[in-house]
C-alpha positions as a printed Julia matrix, in Angstrom:
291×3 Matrix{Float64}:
 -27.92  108.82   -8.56
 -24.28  109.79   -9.15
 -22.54  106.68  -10.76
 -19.09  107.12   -8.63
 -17.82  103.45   -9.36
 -18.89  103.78  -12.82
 -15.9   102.0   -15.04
 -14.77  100.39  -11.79
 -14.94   96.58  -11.58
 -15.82   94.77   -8.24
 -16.1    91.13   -7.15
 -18.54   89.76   -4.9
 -18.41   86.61   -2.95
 -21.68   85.11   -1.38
 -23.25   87.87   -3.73
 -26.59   86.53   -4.74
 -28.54   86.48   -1.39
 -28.76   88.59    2.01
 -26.57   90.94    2.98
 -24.42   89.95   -0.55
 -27.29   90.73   -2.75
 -27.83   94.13   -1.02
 -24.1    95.43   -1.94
 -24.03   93.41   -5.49
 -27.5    95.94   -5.98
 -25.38   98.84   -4.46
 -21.94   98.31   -6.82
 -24.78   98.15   -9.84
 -26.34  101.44   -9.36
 -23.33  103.03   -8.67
 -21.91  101.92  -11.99
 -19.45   99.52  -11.3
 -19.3    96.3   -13.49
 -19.5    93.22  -11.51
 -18.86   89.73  -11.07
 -20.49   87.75   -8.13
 -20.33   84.05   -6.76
 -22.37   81.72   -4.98
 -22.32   77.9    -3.68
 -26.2    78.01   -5.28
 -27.03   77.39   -8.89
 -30.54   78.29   -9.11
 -29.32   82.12   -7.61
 -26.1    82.05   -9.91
 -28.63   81.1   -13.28
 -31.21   83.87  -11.63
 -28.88   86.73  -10.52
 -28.99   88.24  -14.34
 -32.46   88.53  -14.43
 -32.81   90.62  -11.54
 -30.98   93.44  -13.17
 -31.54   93.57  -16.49
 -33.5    96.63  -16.8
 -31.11   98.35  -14.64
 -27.65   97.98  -16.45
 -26.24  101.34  -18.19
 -25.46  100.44  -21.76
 -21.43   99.55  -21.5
 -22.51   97.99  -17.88
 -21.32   94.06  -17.42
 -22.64   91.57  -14.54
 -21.14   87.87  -14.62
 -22.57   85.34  -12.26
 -20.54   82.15  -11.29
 -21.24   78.83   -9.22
 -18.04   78.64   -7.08
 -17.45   78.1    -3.53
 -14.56   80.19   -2.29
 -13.22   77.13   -0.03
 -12.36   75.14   -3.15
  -9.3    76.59   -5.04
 -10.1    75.77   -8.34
 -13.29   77.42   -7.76
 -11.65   80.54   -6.58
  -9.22   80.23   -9.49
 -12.01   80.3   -11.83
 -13.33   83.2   -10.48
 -10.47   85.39  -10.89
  -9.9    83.64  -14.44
 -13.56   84.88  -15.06
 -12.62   88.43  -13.74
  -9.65   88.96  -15.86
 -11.1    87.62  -19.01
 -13.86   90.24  -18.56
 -12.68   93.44  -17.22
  -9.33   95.35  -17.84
  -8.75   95.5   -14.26
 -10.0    94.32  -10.8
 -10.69   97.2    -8.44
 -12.7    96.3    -5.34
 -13.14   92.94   -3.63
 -15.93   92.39   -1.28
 -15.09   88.96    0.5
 -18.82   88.28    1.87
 -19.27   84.66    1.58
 -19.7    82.74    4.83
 -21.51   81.14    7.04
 -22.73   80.57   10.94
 -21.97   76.59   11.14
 -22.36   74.44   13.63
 -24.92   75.7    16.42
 -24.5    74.14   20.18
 -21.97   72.85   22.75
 -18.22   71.87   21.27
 -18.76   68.7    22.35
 -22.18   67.94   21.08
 -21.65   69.32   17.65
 -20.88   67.92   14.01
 -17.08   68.1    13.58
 -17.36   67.93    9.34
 -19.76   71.01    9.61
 -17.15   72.99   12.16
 -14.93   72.51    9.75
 -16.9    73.43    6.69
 -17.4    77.0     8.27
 -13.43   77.28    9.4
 -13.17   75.8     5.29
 -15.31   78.59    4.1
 -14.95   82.08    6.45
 -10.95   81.39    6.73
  -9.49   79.47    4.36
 -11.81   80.02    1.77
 -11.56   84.06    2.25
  -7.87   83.48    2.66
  -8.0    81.68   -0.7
  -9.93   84.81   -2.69
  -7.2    87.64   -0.93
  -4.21   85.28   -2.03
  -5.0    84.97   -5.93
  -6.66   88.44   -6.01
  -2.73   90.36   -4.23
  -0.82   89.29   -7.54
  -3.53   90.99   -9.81
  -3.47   93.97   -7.54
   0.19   94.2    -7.18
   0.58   93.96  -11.1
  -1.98   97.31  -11.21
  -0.46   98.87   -8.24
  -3.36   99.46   -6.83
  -6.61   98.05   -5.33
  -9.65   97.44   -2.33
 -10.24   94.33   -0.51
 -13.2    94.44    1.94
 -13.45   91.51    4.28
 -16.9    91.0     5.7
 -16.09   90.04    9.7
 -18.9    90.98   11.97
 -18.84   91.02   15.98
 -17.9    87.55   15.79
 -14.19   88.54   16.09
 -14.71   90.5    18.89
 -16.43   88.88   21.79
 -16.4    85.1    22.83
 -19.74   83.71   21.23
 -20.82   80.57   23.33
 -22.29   78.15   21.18
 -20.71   79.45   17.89
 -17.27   78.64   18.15
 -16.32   77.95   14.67
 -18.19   81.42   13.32
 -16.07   82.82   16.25
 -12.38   81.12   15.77
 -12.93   81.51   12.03
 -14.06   85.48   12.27
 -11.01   86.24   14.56
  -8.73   84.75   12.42
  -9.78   86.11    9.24
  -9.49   89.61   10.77
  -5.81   88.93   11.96
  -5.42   87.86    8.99
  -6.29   91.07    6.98
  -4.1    93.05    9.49
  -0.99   90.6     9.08
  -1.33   91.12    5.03
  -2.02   94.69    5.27
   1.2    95.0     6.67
   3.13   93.11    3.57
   0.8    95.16    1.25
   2.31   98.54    2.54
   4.41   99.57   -0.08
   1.57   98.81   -2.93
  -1.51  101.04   -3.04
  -3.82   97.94   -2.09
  -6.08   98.77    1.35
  -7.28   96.0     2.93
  -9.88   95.9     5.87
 -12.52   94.03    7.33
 -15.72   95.53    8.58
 -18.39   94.53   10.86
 -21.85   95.7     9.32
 -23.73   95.21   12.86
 -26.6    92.35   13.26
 -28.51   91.69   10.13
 -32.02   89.92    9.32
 -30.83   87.46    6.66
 -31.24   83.77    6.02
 -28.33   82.86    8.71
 -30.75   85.0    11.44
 -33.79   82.57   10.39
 -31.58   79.36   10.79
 -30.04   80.56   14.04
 -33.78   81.23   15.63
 -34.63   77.52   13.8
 -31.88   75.9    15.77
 -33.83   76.43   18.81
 -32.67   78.25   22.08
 -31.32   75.02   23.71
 -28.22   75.09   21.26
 -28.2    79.14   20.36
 -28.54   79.77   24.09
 -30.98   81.6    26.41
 -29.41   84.86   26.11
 -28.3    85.09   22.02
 -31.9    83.18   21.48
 -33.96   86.17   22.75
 -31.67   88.57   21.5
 -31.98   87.05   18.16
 -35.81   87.04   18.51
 -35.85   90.45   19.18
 -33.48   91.69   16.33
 -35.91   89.46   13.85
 -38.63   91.56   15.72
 -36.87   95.06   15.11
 -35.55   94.38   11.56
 -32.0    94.6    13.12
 -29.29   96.88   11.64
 -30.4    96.48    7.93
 -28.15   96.67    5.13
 -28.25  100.23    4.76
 -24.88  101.7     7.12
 -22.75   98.36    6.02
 -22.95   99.44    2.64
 -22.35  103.06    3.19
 -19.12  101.73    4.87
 -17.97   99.57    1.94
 -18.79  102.6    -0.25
 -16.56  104.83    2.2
 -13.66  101.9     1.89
 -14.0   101.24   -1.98
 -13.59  104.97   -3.02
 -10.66  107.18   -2.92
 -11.22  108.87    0.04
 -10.06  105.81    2.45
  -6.64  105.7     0.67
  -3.97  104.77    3.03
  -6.78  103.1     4.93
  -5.54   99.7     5.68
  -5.53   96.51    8.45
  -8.38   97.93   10.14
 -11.6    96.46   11.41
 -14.71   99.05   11.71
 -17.95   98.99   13.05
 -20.59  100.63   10.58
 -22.69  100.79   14.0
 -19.94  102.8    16.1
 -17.22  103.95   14.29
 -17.29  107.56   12.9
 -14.99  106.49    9.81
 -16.38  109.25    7.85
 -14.14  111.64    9.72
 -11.15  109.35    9.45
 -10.0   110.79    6.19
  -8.45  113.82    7.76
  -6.46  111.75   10.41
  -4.84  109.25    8.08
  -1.52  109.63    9.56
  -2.69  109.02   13.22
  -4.53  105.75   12.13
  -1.76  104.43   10.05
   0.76  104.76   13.07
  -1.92  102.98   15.58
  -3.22  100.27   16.87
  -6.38  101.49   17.26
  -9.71   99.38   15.45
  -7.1    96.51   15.14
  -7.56   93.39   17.52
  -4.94   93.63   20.6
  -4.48   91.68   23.95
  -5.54   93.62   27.31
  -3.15   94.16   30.03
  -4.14   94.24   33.56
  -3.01   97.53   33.49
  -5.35   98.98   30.94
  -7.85   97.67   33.67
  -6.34   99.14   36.03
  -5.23   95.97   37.99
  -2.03   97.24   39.59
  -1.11   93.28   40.7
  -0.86   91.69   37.05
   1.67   92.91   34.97
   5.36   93.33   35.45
């Protein structure tokens, strides 16, 4: 296997389980050195082990308890980062979680806002002290984790779904202040994935998931869903040099063909197109709605 992020460092957020584990493995046999965070101990204390027979001699893996919606957590991350590694190249902000399942007004307000804490401020948090670094080298990747979630309404999982959109406005707003730096920043959607947040979804039961995301949920458990195999060829795609100039976009792994993208940089960068936008009447053609 050709080590194309070898000498390259990468962070991880969320990176000991799931879908986070699956591109921590990915960055390792590629090369890179990397530095990964969790909310859970016993993964932090554990995440060495699975890799030691795997590292290249000059390879370096760092694992850290931190959760990204505390600041001096995410501080002590970055401190971590620099101590460690001459430079910080990619950023993969995974962490996050589906929170409260059910009806707004039947749910647990502290856990709504423990997943608006966690999927928007906290990846807010990890972009904001990682753009100084970045700016200082000139030069950079930060790969926002987003899903569907910021694209439809999501009955039932409205602080996933507020906290998703957000983020992704988010990463178009500050790819637009990061312009004149060689920092790309874009959030992706990897498509449905069997991880842990799948098995607590199908645990909450179809009365609070809903008739219609409960069997659809079965069935993706059923099928083994997208797996973790085209996400991570898109966060591959976005951490290497052929997505330069890539930036404030949100792609599908499932339906966009980024791969061709490369050769139509200059079309992307002057559109709205894979951003989030409002839909006129007229796009629908509805010839009694807009002025």
């Amino acid at each position: 296997m050709k080590k194309i992020f070898e000498n390259k460092s990468v962070i991880v957020t969320g990176g000991t389980d799931g879908f986070g584990l699956a591109i921590a493995k990915n960055f390792i046999d590629l090369g890179a050195n990397l530095i990964v965070c969790s909310r859970n101990k016993e993964r932090v204390e554990n995440f060495k082990d699975l890799f030691t027979n795997s590292l290249d001699k000059n390879q370096k893996i760092i694992s850290i308890k931190a959760d990204i919606s505390h600041e001096d957590d995410v501080k002590k991350l970055f401190s971590a980062a620099t101590d460690n590694f001459e430079s910080i190249d990619i950023i993969i902000n995974n962490a996050g979680i589906y929170g409260p399942i059910g009806n707004i007004e039947d749910i647990d307000w502290e856990r709504w806002i423990e997943a608006i804490n966690i999927n928007l401020f906290g990846s807010i948090l990890v972009i904001k002290n990682a753009i100084p670094i970045l700016k200082k080298q000139n030069k950079g990747k930060i790969i926002q984790v987003s899903g569907g979630g910021a694209t439809n309404p999501m009955p039932n999982f409205s602080s996933y779904a507020v906290s998703k959109t957000g983020i992704v406005r988010f990463v178009e707003t500050i790819s637009q202040e990061l312009k004149n730096y060689k920092i790309d920043i874009n959030a992706i959607a990897p498509g449905p994935l069997n991880t842990k947040m799948l098995d607590d979804l199908i645990q909450s039961g179809r009365e609070n998931v809903g008739e219609d995301f409960y069997n659809k949920s079965i069935k993706q458990k059923e099928s083994g869903g997208a797996g973790f195999n085209r996400g991570i060829q898109l966060i591959n795609f976005l951490s290497s040099s052929a997505s330069d100039g890539i930036s404030g976009k949100l792609i599908s792994a499932l339906w966009d063909k980024y791969e061709n993208w490369s050769k139509y940089k200059k079309d992307l960068i002057n559109s709205d197109a894979y951003t989030l936008r409002r839909i006129t009447g007229r796009e629908r053609n509805f010839d009694w709605g807009d002025k």
